[in-house]
Structures are given as C-alpha cells and as structure tokens.
LOVOGU-732687 format. One record per residue (C-alpha): x, y, z; chain; residue number from 0; residue in three letters. Coordinates in nm, 4 decimals, m for minus. Last residue first. Layout:
BEGIN
px	py	pz	chaine	num	residu
X	Y	Z	A	NUM	ALA
...
! end
This chain:
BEGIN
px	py	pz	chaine	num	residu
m0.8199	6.4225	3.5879	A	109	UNK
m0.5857	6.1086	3.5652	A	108	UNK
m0.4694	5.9966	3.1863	A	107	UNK
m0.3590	5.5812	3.2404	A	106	UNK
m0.3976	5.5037	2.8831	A	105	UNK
m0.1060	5.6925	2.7360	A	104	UNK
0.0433	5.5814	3.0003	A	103	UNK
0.0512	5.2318	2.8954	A	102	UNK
0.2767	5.2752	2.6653	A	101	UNK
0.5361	5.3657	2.8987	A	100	UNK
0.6476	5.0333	2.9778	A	99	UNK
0.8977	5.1857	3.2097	A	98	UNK
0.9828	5.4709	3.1536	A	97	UNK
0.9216	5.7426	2.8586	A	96	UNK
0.6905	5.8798	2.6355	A	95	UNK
0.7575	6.1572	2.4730	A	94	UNK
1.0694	6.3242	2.3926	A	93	UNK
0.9838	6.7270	2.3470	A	92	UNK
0.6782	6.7705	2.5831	A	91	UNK
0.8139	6.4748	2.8251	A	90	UNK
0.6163	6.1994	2.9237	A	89	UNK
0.6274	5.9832	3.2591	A	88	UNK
0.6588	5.6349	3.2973	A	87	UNK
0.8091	5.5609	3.6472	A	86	UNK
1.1261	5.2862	3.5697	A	85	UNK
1.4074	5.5400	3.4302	A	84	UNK
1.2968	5.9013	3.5862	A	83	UNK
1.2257	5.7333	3.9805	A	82	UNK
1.5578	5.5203	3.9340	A	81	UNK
1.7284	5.8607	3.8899	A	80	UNK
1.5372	6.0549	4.1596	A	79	UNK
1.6249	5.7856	4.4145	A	78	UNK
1.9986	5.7807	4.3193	A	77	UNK
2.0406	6.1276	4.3621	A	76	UNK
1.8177	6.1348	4.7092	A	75	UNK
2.0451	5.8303	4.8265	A	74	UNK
2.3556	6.0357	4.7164	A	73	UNK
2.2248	6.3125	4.9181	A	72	UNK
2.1258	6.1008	5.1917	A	71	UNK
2.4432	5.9295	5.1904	A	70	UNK
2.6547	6.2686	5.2214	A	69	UNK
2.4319	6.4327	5.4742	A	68	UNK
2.4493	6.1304	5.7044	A	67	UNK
2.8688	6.1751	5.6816	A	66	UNK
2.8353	6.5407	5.7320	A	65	UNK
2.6493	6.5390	6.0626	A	64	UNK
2.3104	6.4192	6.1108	A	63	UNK
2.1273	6.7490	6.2944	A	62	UNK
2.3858	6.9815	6.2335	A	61	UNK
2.4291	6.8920	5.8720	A	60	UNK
2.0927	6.8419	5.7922	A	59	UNK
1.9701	7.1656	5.9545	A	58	UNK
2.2681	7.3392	5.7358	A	57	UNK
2.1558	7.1605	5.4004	A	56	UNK
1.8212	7.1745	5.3958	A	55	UNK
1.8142	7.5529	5.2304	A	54	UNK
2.0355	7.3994	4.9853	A	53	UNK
1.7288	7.1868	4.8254	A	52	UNK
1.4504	7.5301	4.8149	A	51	UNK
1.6955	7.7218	4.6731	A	50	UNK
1.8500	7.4810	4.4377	A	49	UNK
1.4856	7.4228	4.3062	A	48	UNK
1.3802	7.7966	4.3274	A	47	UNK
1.6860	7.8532	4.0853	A	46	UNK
1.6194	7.5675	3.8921	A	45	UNK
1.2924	7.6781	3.8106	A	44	UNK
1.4168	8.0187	3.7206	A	43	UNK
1.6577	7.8900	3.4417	A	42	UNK
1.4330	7.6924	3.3065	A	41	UNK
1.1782	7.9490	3.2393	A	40	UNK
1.4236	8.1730	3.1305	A	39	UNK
1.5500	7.9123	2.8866	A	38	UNK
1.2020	7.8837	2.7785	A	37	UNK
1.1068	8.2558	2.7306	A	36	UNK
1.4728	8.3005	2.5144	A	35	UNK
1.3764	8.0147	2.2730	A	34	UNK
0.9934	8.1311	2.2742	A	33	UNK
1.1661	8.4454	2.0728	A	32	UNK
1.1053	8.7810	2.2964	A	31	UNK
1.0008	9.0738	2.0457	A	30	UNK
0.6361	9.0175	2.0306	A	29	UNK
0.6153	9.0009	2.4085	A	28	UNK
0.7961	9.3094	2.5052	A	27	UNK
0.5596	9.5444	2.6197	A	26	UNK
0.4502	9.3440	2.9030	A	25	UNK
0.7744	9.2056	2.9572	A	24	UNK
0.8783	9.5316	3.1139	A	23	UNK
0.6014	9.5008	3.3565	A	22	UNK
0.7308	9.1786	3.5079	A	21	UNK
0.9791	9.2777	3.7558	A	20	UNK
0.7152	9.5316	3.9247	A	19	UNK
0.5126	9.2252	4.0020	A	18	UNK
0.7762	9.0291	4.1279	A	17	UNK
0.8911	9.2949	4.3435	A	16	UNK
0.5091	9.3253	4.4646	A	15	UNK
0.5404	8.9725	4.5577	A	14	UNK
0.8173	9.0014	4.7627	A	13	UNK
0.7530	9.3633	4.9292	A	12	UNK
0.4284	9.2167	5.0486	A	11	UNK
0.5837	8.8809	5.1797	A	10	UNK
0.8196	9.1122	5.3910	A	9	UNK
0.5228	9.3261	5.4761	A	8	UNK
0.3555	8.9829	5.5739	A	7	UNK
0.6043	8.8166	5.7669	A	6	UNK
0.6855	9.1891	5.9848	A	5	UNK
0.3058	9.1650	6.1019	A	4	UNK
0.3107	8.8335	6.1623	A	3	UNK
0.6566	8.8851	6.3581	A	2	UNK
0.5406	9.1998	6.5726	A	1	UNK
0.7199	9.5113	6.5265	A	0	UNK
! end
C-alpha cells in the first residue's frame, strides 16, 4: 500500500472516529450543564496541546541532547510567562489584562 494512500485512510478512520464520537451528544444537549461542556473543552485542548509539545521532545533530545532540551524548555516557560504578563490580551471571565491593557479595548483587528 502506497503511503498517500495509507495517510488518507488513516486520516479517514480519524475523522470519522470523531464523528461517530459525537453522535451521543446529539441527543444529549439539554441534559449537559455548560459547567461539564467547558471542562471538556478544556480538557481536550490540553490534550492536543501536550500532544502536539511532547511530540518535540525525542527530535529535541537527539538532535540537542538533554542539557539543550532543558534550557529551551525553561526558555519556552519563561517566554510564555512574560508573553501573558506584558502582551495585553483579554480573558472571557477576567478581562482585560497586560500591560496597559486599556488600550486594547481600542486596538480591535478584523
């Protein structure tokens, strides 16, 4: 079996999984509190998040070794969290946030 061919029954098989997964919901919509939708909502983004972050692990590692990996990481850590303190940003429950984050309010892109 060629590989394109193989990459798209695999993809095939993924999406109608996801598919199939979400028929139950169908007829459970008015019994599902928006408490229970958002933690599942959560819950699946971090998933895909940790998925899609430990996936780089291994090529880093052999490509850097584990001392490279290590400051990266931390460098990627500390990036993110000086990113979410001085880039102004809004949350839906918080608000406003960052650095002079009035101004965002004024800065809407389309």
């Amino acid at each position: 079996m060629s590989v394109p061919l193989l990459g798209f029954l695999l993809s095939a098989a993924a999406g109608s999984a996801t598919g199939i997964g979400a028929v139950p919901f169908l007829f459970l919509k008015k019994s599902i509190s928006q408490r229970s939708i958002n933690s599942a909502l959560g819950f699946a983004a971090g998933v895909m998040l940790a998925a899609s972050a430990f996936s780089l692990v291994v090529p880093s590692m052999e490509m850097g070794g584990p001392w490279r990996f290590i400051v990266g990481f931390l460098l990627g850590g500390v990036a993110v969290d000086l990113a979410d303190r001085f880039i102004p940003h809004e949350h839906f429950i918080k608000g406003h946030e960052g650095l002079d984050s009035k101004r965002l309010k004024a800065i809407w892109l389309f």
